[in-house]
C-alpha positions in Angstrom: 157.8 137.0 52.3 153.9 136.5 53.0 153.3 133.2 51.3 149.7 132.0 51.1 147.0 130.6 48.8 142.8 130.5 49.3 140.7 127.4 49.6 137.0 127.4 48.8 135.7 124.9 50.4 131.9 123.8 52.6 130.9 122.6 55.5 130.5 118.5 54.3 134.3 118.9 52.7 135.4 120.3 56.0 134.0 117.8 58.2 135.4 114.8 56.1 139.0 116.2 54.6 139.8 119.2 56.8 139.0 118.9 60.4 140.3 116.1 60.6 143.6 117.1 59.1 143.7 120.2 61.0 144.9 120.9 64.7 142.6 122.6 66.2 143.3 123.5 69.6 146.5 124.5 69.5 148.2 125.3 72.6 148.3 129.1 71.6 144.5 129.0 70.3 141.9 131.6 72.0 139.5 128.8 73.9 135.9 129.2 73.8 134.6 132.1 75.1 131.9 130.4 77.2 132.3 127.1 78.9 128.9 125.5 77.5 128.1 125.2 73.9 124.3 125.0 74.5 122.4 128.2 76.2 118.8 127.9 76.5 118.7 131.1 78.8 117.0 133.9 77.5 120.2 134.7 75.2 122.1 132.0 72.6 126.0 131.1 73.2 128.1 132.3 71.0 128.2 128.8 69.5 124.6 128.8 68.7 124.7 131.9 67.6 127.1 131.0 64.4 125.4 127.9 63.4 122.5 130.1 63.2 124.1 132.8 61.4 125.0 130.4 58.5 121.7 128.6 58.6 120.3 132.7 57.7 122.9 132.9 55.0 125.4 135.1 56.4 129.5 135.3 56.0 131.0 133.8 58.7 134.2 135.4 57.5 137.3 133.7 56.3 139.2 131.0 58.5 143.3 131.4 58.6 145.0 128.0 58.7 149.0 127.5 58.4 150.0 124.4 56.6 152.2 122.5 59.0 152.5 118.9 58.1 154.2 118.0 61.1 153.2 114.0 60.9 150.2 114.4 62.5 148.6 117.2 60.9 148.3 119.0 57.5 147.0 122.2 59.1 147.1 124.4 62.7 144.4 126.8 63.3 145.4 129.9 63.1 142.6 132.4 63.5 138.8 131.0 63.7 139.4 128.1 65.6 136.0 128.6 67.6 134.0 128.7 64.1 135.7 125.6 63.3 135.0 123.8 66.3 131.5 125.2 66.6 130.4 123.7 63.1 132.2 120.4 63.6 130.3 119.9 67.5 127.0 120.9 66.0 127.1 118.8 63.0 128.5 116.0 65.6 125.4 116.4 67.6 127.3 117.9 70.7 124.3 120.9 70.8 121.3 122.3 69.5 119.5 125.2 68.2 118.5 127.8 71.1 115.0 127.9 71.7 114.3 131.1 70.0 115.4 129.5 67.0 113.3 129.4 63.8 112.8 125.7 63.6 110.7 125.3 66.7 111.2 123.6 69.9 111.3 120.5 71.5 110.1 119.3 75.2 112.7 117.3 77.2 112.7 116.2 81.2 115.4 117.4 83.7 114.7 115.7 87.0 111.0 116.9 87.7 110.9 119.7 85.5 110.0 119.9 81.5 111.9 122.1 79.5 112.3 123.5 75.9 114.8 123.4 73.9 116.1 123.8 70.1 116.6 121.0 67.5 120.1 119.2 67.2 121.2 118.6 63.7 119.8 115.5 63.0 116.8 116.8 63.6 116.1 119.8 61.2 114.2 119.8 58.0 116.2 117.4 55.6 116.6 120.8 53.2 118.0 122.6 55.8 120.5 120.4 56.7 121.6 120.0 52.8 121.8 123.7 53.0 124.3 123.7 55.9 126.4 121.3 54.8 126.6 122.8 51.4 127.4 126.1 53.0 130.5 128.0 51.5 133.2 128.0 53.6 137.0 130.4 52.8 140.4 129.5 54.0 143.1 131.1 54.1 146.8 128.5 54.4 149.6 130.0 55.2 153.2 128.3 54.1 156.0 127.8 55.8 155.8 129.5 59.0 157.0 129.6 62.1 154.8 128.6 65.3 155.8 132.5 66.2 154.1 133.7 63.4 150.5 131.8 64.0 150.6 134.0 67.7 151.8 137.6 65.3 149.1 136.6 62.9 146.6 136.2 65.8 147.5 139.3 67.4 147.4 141.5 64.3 143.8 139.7 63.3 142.4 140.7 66.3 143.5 143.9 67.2 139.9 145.4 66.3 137.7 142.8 67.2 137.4 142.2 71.1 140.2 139.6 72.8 141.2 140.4 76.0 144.6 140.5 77.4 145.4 137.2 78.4 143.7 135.9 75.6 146.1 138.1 73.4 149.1 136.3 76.1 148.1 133.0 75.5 148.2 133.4 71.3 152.6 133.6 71.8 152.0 129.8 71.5 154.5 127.1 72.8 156.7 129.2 74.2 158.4 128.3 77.6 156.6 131.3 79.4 153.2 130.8 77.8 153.3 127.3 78.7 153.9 127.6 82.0 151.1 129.8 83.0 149.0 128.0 80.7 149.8 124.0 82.2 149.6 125.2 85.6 145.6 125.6 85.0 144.6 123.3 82.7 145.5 119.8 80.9 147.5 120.1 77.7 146.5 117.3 75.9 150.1 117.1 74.0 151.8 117.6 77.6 150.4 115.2 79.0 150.8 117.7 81.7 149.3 118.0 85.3 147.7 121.1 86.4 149.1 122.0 90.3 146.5 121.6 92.7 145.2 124.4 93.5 143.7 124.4 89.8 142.2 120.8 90.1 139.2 120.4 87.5 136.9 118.3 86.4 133.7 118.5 83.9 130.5 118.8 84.6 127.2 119.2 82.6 130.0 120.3 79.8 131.6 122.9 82.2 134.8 122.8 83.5 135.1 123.0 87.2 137.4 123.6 89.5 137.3 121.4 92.9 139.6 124.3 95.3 138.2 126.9 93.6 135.0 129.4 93.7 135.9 130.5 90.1 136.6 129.5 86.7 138.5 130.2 83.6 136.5 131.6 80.9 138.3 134.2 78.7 141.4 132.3 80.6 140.5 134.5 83.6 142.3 132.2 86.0 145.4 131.9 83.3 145.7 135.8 83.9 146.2 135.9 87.7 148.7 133.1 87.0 150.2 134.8 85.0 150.6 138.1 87.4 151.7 135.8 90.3 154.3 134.3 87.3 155.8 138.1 86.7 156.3 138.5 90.8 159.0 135.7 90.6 160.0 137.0 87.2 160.7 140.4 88.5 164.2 141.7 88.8 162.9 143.4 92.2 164.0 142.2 95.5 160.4 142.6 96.3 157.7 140.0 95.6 154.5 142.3 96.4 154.7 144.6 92.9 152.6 145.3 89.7 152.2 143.1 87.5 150.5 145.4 84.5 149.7 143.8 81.1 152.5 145.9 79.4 154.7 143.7 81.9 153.4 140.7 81.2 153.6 141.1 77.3 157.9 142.1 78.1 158.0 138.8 80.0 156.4 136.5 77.5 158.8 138.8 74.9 161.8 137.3 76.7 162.9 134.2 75.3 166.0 133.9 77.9 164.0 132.5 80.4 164.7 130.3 83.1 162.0 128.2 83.6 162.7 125.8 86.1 163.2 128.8 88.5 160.0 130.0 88.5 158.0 126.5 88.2 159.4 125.6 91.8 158.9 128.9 93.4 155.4 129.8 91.8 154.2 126.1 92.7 155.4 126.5 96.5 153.6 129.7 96.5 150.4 128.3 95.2 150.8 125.7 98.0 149.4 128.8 100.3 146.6 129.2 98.5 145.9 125.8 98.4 146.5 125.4 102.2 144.0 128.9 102.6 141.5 127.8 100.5 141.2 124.3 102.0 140.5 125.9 105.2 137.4 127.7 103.5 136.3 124.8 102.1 136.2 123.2 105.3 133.7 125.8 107.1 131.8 127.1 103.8 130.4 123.9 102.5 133.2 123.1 99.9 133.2 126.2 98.6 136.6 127.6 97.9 138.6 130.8 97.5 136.7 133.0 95.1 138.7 135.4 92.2 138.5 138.0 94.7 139.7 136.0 97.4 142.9 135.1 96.0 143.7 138.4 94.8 143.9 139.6 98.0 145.1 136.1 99.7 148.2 136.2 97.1 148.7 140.1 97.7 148.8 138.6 101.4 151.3 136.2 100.8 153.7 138.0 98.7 154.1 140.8 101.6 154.2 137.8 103.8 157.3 136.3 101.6 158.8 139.9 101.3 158.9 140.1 105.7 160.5 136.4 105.2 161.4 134.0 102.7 160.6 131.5 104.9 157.7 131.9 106.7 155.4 129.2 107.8 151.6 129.6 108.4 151.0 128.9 112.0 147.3 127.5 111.3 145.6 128.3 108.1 142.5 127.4 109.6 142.8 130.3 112.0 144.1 132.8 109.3 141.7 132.2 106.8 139.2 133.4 109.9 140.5 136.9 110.3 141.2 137.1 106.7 137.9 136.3 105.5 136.7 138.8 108.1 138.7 141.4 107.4 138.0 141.4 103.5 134.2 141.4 104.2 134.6 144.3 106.2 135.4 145.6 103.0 133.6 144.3 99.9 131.0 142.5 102.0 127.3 142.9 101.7 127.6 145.6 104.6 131.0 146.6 104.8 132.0 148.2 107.9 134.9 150.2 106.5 133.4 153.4 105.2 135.7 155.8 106.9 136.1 158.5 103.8 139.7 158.5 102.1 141.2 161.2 99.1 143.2 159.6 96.2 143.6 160.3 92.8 140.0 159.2 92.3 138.6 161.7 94.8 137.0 161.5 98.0 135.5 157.7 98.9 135.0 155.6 101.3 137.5 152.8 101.9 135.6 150.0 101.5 134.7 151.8 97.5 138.3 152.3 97.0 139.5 149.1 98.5 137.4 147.0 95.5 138.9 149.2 93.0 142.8 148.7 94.8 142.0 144.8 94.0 141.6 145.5 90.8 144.6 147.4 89.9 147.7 145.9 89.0 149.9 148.7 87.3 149.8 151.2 90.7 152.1 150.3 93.5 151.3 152.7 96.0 147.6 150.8 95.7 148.6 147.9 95.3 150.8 147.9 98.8 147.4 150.3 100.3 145.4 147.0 99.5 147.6 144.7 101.6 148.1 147.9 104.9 144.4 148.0 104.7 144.0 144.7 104.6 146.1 143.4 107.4 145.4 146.5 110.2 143.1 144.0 111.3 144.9 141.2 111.9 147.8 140.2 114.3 150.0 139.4 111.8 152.5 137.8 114.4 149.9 135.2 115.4 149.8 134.0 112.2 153.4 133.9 110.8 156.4 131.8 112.3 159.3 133.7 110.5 162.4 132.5 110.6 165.8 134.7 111.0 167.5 135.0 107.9 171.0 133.6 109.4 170.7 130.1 110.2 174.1 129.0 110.8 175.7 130.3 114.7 179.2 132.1 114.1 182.5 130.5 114.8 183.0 133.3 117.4 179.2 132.9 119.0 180.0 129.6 119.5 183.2 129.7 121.0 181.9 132.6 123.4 179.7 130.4 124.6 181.2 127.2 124.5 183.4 129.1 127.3 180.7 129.8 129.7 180.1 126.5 129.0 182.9 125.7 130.6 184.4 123.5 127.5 181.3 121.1 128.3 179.0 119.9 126.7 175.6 121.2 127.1 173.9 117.8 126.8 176.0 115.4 128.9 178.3 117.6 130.5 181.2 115.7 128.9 184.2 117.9 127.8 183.9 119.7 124.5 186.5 121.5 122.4 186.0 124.0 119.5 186.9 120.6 117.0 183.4 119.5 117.7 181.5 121.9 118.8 178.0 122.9 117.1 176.0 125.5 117.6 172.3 124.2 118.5 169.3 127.0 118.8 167.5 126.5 122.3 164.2 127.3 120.2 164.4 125.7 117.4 165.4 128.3 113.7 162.0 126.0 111.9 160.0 127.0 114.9 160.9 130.8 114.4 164.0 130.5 117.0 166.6 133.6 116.4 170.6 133.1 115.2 171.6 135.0 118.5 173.5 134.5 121.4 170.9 134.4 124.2 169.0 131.5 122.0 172.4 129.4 121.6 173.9 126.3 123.1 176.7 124.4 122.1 176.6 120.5 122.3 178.3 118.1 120.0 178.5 117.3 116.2 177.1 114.1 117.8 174.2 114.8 119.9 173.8 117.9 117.1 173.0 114.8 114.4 171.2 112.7 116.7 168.6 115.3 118.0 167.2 115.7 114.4 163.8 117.6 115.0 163.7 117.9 118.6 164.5 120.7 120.4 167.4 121.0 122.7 166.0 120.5 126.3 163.6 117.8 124.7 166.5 116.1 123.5 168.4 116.6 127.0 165.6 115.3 129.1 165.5 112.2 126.8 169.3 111.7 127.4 169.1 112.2 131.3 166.8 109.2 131.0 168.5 106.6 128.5 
């Protein structure tokens, strides 16, 4: 049963007895739209634009709270949590009036240059500030519910008003998927959690940065491709290249049987490529690192590279990230160079028009594979890629056969060798790319086998010849 009560209430009772009584950033909560508070562009944030709003005497609308009192809070934000944390920041001082506001302007210094801007609080007319803080403000609590039912609540709120996707995603709160895709990108202040590398951030001039990265969060932008990469290694497919539409992703974050730990490993080892790729960019374009459209294709890249072998290692990223950067200009650079004409469902186009729209698709898996052919007809893919055969082991009989041409020797030091301690050693070594068959196989001892750890065989040998 829907239980609930109002609470009228204003902006100076919800700045001393609410706010601070309510959590209001919960891990489920929409973040703000835009990164900065304060716009003096042509256009006001959004921020500025609701402290104006009120300051004109118009209805904010009503603010859904659920009553929680979990020790540290009386209330969670439910729906309006931006509002809430608008009014509290511009009432703290954290940003002023644009400078198309009605109040005037006031001159300030950046570096060389003067520039206008709108008042803070503490600086309008005395009556107007009375007037905000004695602004009406409606609440609605909801009692006794579930964490579940905040995200339900959010959903069905906001089903006409516009949240994207991910947004949408992120509102199924602290569950174990949610929070996975969510703690990968950013700090969780109750996790105490640290975001994986690639994703390192920092603030500056009040907007969040990212330090590998040519990109940025807003509208959790970057939490979406997380979460696509997330559903490749959710995926019952044996494939890891596949669609990853938002129908999808709402089934995955559905599914409460989960195992976690799975994914976390595997999704973090296969950021570690992107971190790797996008390191190598930063290293020839001034810092700058892999841009939103960059890593699409880069993790397109990557997953056919995983579905070819598990196991592949990058030969030199610096080297890859050269004919990969190449090859996607030739596409959605300034002057791309692919404009041969192709058909597809959208008509007749060039590639290079069809190719930007392939990136953007993730529910089509003919395109979706079309992006990554295209991508790589350019590139000598076996330059790049040390894969590994899938059989590591040598077979009994393998070793035997060749343990008899052998002579019952030992490859290394000649001494006699029976099948009790013989151990199949590749001639180029399995990490290096070196093939589980018989023309890449010597047999030596459980010994030498142990003591050549890394080296390859005839290193190893020549060493012995000389001790």
């Amino acid at each position: 049963m829907l239980d609930y009560n109002f609470m009228d209430s204003n902006v100076r009772d919800f700045i001393t007895e609410i706010y601070p009584n309510t959590n209001c950033n919960p891990v489920g909560q929409r973040k703000n739209v835009e990164s900065k508070l304060d716009s003096q562009s042509a256009e006001p944030s959004k921020a500025q634009s609701i402290i104006e709003s009120m300051l004109d005497d118009f209805d904010i609308g009503e603010i859904k709270l659920i009553n929680i009192n979990d020790g540290s809070f009386t209330y969670e934000s439910c729906d309006g949590g931006h509002r809430k944390r608008t009014i509290y920041a511009f009432i703290n001082g954290k940003f002023p009036l644009h400078k198309k506001s009605k109040f005037g302007t006031k001159t300030y210094k950046e570096g060389t240059k003067t520039k206008e801007r709108g008042l803070y609080f503490r600086e309008l007319p005395q009556e107007e500030k009375d007037k905000l803080m004695s602004y009406p403000l409606r609440f609605i609590v909801y009692q006794n519910k579930s964490k579940t039912f905040v995200g339900g609540q959010f959903r069905v709120t906001n089903t006409t008003t516009p949240v994207n996707n991910q947004e949408m995603l992120n509102s199924f709160g602290d569950i174990p998927i949610a929070s996975l895709v969510r703690e990968f990108v950013r700090e969780i202040e109750e996790k105490k959690n640290e975001p994986h590398s690639l994703f390192k951030n920092y603030i500056n001039n009040g907007e969040l940065k990212f330090k590998n990265l040519s990109t940025h969060n807003n509208r959790l932008k970057l939490e979406e491709f997380v979460a696509r990469i997330v559903h490749r290694f959710y995926d019952d497919s044996d494939k890891r290249l596949g669609t990853s539409s938002f129908d999808e992703l709402k089934r995955m974050y559905e599914n409460n049987d989960i195992d976690i730990s799975k994914i976390d490993k595997k999704v973090s080892s296969f950021f570690n490529y992107l971190l790797d790729l996008s390191k190598a960019k930063m290293s020839v374009h001034a810092g700058r690192g892999l841009t939103q459209t960059e890593l699409v294709g880069a993790s397109r890249m990557f997953l056919h590279f995983l579905d070819m072998d598990t196991n592949f290692q990058i030969v030199n990223y610096d080297s890859l990230w050269n004919d990969f950067y190449n090859s996607l200009q030739s596409f959605i650079g300034k002057n791309p160079t692919k404009v041969d004409l192709v058909t597809d469902d959208k008509g007749t186009r060039t590639k290079s028009d069809a190719m930007r729209g392939y990136l953007g698709l993730h529910s089509n898996l003919e395109k979706i594979e079309k992006s990554v052919e295209w991508l790589l007809e350019d590139i000598e893919v076996s330059q790049h890629l040390i894969l590994r055969d899938k059989t590591r082991c040598f077979s009994r009989e393998l070793i035997e056969q060749v343990l008899a041409k052998q002579n019952y020797t030992d490859y290394i030091d000649g001494e006699p060798l029976t099948m009790d301690d013989a151990v199949g050693a590749h001639v180029e070594a399995w990490s290096e790319g070196g093939k589980t068959t018989v023309d890449n196989l010597v047999v030596t001892s459980s010994y030498h086998n142990s003591k050549m750890g890394s080296l390859n065989v005839e290193a190893y040998k020549e060493i012995q010849k000389d001790s």
